[in-house]
C-alpha positions in Angstrom: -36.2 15.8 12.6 -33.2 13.8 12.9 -30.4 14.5 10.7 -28.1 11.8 8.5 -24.7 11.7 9.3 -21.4 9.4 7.9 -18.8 8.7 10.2 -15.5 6.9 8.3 -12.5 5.7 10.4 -9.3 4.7 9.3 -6.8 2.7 11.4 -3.1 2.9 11.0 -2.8 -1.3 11.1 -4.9 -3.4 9.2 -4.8 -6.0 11.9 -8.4 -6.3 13.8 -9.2 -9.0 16.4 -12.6 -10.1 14.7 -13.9 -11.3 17.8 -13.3 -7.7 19.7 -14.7 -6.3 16.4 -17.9 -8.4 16.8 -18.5 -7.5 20.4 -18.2 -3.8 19.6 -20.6 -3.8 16.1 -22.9 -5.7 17.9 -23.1 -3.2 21.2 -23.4 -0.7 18.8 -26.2 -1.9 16.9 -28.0 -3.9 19.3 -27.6 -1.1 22.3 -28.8 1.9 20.7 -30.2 2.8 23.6 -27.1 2.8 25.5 -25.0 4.4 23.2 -27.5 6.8 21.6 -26.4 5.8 18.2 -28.4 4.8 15.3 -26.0 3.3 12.7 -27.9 2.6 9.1 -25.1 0.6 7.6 -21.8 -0.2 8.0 -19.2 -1.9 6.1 -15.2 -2.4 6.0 -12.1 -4.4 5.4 -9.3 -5.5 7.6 -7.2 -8.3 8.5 -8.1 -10.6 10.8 -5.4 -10.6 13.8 -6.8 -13.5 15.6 -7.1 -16.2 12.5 -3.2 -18.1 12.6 -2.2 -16.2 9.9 -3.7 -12.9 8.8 -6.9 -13.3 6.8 -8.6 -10.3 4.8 -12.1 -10.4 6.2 -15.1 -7.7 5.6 -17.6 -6.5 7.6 -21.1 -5.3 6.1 -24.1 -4.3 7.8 -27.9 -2.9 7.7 -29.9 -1.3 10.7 -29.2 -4.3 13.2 -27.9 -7.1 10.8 -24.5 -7.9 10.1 -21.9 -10.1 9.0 -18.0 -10.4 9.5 -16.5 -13.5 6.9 -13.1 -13.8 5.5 -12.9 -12.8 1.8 -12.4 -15.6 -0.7 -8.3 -15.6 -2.4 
């Protein structure tokens, strides 16, 4: 039996590279063989360091869907 665990991380600047962040959610998810990691969800908010001037953005995900977009004002 496999057991449930939640993993949070919190990074001292706000400011993500969205891109980077895409590359690495996706290897995550889609390479769960690689990795040996099994996420069930996942979900955040940063600040997009790549966009011209920082934009709040959120990430959400289930199993091997997910979606990065910047948050309405």
């Amino acid at each position: 039996m496999q057991q449930i665990n939640s993993v949070y991380l919190t990074i001292d600047s706000p400011l993500i590279n969205k891109e980077k962040l895409e590359f690495l959610i996706g290897e995550l998810l889609w390479e769960e063989e690689t990795y040996g990691v099994h996420v069930m969800r996942c979900k955040g908010i940063f600040m997009d360091s790549a966009a011209e001037t920082p934009q709040l953005t959120m990430l959400q995900g289930v199993e091997d869907l997910f979606e990065i977009k910047e948050v309405a004002d």
